[in-house]
C-alpha positions in Angstrom: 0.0 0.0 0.0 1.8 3.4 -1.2 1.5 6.0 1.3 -0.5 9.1 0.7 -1.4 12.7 1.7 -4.3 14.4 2.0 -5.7 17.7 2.8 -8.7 18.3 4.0 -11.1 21.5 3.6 -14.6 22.5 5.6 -18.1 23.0 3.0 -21.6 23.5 4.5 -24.3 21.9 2.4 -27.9 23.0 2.4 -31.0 21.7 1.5 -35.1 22.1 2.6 -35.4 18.4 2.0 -33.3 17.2 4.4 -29.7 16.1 6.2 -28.9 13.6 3.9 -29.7 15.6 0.8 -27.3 18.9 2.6 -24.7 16.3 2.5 -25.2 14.9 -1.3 -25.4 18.6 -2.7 -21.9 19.4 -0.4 -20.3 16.4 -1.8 -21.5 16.8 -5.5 -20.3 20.3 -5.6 -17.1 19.5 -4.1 -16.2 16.7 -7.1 -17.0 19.3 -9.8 -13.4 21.6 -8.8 -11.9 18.8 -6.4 -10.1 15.3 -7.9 -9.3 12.3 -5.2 -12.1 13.1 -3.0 -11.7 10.3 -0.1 -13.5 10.9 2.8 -16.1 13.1 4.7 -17.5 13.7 8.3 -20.1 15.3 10.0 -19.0 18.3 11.8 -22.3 20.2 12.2 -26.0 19.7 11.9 -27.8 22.9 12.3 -30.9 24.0 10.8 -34.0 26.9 10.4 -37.2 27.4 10.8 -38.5 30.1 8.8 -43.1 30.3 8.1 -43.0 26.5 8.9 -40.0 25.5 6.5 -36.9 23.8 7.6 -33.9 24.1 6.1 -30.7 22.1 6.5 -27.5 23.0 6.8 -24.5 20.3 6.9 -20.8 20.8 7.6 -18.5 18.6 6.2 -14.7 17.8 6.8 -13.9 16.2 3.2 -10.3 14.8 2.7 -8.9 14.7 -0.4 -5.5 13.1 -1.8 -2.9 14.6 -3.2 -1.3 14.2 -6.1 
């Protein structure tokens, strides 16, 4: 197994439809300007209430290897 660096970068994803959605629209920008994309954790779940809609937000810690 080669040995590898990464770095690794904080996006918020958003979405009315839910947490899992926030994540999938962080992660599908982030592979449209990033390459190697490896990992991702949760670092915050927060959301709003605004006229009786919630809203989503989703931190991510996504690692990404270097080339």
């Amino acid at each position: 197994m080669s040995d590898h660096v990464y770095k690794s970068v904080e996006i918020t994803g958003s979405s009315p439809e839910g947490i899992q959605k926030a994540i999938d629209n962080a992660l599908d920008k982030a592979g449209e300007t990033l390459r190697n994309l490896d990992w991702f954790e949760v670092v915050n779940i927060r959301g709003a209430l605004q006229e009786n809609v919630r809203h989503y937000q989703v931190t991510l810690k996504i690692g990404f290897r270097l080339e």
